[in-house]
C-alpha positions in Angstrom: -13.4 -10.8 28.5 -9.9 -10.4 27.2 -6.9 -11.4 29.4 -4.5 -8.3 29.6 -1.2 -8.1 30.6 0.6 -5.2 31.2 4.6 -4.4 33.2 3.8 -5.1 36.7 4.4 -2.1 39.2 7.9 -3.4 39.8 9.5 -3.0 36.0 7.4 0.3 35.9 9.9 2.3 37.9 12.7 3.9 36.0 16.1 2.3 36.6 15.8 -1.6 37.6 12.3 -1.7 35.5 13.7 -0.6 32.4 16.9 -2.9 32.6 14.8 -5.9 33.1 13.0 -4.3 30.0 16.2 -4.1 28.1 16.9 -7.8 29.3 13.4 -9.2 28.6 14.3 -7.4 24.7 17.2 -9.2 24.2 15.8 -12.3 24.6 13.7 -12.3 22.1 15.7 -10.4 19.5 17.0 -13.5 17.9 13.3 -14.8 17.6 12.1 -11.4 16.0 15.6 -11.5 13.8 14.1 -14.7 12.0 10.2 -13.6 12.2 11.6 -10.6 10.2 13.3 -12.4 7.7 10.6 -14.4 7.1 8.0 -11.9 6.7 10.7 -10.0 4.1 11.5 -13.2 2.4 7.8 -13.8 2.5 7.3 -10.2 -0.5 10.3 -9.9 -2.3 9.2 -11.5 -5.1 8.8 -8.6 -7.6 10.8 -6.0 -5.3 12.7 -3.5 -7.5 15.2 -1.4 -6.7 15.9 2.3 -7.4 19.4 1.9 -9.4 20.1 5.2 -11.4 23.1 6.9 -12.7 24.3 10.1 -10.7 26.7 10.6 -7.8 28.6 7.5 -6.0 31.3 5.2 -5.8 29.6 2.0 -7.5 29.9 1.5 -11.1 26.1 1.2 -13.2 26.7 1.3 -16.9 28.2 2.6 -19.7 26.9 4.9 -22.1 27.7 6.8 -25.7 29.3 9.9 -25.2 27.1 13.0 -26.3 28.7 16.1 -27.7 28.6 19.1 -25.5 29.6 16.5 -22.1 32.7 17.1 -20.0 35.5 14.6 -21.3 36.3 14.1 -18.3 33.6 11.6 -18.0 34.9 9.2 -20.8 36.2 6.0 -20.1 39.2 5.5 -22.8 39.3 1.9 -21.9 36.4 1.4 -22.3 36.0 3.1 -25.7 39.7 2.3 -27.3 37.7 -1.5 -28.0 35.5 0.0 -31.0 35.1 3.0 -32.6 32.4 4.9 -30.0 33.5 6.9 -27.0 31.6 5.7 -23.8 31.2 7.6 -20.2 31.3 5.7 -17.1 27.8 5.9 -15.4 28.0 5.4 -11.2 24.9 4.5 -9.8 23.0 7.5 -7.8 23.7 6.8 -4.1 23.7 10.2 -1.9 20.3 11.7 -2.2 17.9 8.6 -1.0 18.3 7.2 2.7 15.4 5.7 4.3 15.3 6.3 8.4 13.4 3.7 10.4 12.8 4.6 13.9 11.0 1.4 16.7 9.4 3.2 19.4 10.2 0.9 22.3 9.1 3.1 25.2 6.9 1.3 28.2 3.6 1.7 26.5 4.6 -0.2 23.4 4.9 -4.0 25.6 1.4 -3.9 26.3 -0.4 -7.1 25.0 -3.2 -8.6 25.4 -4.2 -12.5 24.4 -6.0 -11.5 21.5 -2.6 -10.3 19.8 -0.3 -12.1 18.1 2.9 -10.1 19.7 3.2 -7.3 21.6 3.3 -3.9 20.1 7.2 -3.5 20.4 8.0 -7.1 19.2 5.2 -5.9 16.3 7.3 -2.8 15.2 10.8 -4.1 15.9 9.9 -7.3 13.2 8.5 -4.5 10.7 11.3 -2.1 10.9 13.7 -4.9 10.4 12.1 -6.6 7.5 11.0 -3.3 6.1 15.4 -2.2 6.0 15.8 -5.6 4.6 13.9 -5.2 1.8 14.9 -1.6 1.0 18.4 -2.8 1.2 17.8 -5.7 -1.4 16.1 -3.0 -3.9 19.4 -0.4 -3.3 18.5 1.5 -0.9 20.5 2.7 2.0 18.8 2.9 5.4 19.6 3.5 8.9 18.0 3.4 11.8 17.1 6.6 13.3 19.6 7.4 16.5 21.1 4.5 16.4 22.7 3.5 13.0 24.0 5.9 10.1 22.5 4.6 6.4 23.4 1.5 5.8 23.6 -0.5 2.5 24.3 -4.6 3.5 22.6 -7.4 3.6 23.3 -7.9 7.0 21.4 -5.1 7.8 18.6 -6.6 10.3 22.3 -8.1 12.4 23.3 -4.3 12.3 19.8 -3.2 13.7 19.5 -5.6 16.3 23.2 -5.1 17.4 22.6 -1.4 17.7 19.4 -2.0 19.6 21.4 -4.3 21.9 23.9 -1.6 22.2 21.8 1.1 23.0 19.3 -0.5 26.0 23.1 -1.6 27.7 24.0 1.7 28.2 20.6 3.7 28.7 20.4 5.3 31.7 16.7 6.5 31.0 13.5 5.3 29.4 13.0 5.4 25.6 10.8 8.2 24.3 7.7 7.9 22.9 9.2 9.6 19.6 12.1 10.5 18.0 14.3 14.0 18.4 12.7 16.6 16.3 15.3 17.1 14.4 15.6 18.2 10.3 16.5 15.7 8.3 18.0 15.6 4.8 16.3 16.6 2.0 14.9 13.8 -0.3 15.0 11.2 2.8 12.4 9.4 3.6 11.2 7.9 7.5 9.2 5.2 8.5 8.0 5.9 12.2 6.7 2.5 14.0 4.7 3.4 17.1 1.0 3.5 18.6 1.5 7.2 18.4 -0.6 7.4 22.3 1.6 10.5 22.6 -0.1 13.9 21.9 -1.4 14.7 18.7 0.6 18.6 19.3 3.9 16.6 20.2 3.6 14.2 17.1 2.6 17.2 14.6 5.8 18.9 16.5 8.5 15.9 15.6 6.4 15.5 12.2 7.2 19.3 11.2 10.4 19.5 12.2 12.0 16.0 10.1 10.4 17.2 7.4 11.4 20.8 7.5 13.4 20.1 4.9 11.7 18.3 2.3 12.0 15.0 4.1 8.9 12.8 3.2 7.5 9.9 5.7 5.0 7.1 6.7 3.3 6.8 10.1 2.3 3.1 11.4 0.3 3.4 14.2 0.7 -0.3 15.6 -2.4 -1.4 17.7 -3.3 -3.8 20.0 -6.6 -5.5 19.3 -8.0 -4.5 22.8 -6.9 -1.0 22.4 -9.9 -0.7 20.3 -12.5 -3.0 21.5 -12.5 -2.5 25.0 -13.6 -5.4 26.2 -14.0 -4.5 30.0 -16.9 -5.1 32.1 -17.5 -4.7 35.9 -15.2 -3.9 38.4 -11.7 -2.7 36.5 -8.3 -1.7 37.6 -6.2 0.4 34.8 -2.8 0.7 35.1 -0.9 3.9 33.3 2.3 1.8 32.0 4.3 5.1 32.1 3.8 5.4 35.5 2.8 4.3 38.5 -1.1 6.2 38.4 -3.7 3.3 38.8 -7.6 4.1 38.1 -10.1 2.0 39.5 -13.8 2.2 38.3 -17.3 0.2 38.6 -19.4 -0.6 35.5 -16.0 -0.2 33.3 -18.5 -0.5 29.8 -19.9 2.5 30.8 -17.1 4.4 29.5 -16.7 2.0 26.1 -18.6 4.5 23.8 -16.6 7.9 25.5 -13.6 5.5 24.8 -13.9 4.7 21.8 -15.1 8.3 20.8 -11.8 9.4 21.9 -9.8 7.3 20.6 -11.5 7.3 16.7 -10.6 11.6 17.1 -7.2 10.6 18.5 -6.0 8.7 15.4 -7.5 11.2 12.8 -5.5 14.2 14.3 -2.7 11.9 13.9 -3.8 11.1 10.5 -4.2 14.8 9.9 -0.5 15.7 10.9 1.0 13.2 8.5 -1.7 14.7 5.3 -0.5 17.9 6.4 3.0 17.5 5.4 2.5 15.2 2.9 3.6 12.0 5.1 1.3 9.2 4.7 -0.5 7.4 7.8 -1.5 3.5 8.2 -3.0 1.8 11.2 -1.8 -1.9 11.6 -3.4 -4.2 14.6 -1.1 -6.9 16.1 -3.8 -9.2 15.7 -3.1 -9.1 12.2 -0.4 -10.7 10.2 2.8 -8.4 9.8 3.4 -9.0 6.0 0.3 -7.3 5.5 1.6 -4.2 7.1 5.1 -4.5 5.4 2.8 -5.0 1.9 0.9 -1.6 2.6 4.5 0.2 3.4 6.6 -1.4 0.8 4.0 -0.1 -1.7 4.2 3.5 -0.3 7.7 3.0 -0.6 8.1 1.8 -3.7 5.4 4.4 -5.1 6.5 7.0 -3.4 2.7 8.1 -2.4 2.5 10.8 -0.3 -1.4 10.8 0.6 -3.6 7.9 2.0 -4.5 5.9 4.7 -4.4 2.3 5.1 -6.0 -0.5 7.7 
């Protein structure tokens, strides 16, 4: 039988629990900083960027002038060295952001010692190496309610700093998703989560980010347990969200019910992202993270709005 651990009844009260959370989290950030950067160093080989002319500050190229253009656009320095006329190209930089929201509410530090981390350490190493290899192909990224877009190599420092920031002066526990809130059109989000929340409440947050025209991935991060359940006999489960224990006899009695359950659970969630054109990927923790970060960067870099990926 799998060893599980899960917060003790202590840290699952709201106030001194969730500081010692916050605590516990800091910690290890450094650690997941460099697992991060690893697993991004790890597949950028062959990363491309999305460079192209349009609005911005940063210069891209220069081009021949074509009749019928604004002259407003030409660069007479440039074009007094021979005898074309050139514009000045800026690189396209106000349509694309990428928003990457961490859940890190209670349910997300279960682990059991068939995993390799824990679900939040999991989806904190994905989002950070997922910004940093949007931000080396051009990209500019933020991380949803806590950052704006950013668009620096130091952009993992910038997450984890915010992060820090954030659990200091929380007064309440994280939510098991982000505000259902619009955003911009042409943005993209990547949502990192087990998505145990409702399948109404997810379709809910879904529909309203992408209200818009907003596009997004789902990674619903499991733990290895989560789907085998492994229990036999006598078995006390703990809700990590609350205080509610359930104690039963002959615990693989309910394996098949469980498992049921939990097989419909993930295709409604699947469902809400096909419905809006999001796309949806189920990643276990007992599983290397760069192959997760391979499945997203190729949505990303694609720009696939369909499919499903283990």
């Amino acid at each position: 039988m799998a060893e599980v651990r899960l917060l003790d009844s202590a840290e699952q009260q709201i106030g001194h629990g969730e500081q010692q959370a916050a605590i516990d989290l800091a910690r290890r950030l450094p650690a997941l900083v460099v697992a991060a950067r690893e697993v991004a160093s790890s597949l950028m080989h062959g990363m491309h960027g999305r460079r192209r002319a349009g609005l911005g500050e940063t210069f891209w190229q220069f081009r021949p002038f074509v009749s019928g253009e604004s002259t407003s656009q030409i660069d007479w320095r440039r074009s007094a060295r021979d005898e074309h006329i050139y514009v000045r190209e800026r690189e396209w930089e106000a349509a694309h952001s990428v928003w990457i929201w961490m859940d890190r509410s209670v349910s997300m530090a279960f682990t059991s010692t068939l995993a390799l981390q824990s679900k939040l350490e999991r989806a904190i190493v994905l989002g950070f190496a997922a910004a940093d290899l949007l931000v080396r192909g051009g990209e500019r990224v933020g991380a949803l309610g806590l950052t704006p877009p950013l668009a620096t190599r130091t952009i993992i420092e910038r997450f984890a700093e915010a992060i820090l920031v954030s659990d200091r002066t929380r007064t309440d526990a994280p939510e098991e998703l982000p505000q259902a809130a619009p955003l911009a059109p042409r943005t993209r989000a990547v949502l990192l989560s087990d998505f145990l929340s409702d399948p109404d409440d997810i379709a809910r947050t879904v529909n309203a980010m992408s209200a818009r025209g907003a596009k997004g991935h789902l990674v619903m991060i499991a733990d290895p347990v989560e789907e085998t359940f492994p229990f036999r006999g006598h078995t006390e489960f703990m809700d990590v969200d609350s205080t509610a224990t359930l104690r039963v006899g002959q615990a693989e009695s309910f394996s098949e019910d469980y498992i049921r359950r939990l097989a419909a659970h993930r295709d409604a969630v699947a469902e809400v992202a096909r419905k809006r054109g999001w796309t949806f990927a189920l990643h276990r923790t007992d599983r290397p993270a760069s192959e997760a970060l391979l499945a997203l960067r190729t949505r990303l870099e694609s720009g696939a709005e369909t499919g499903r990926a283990n």
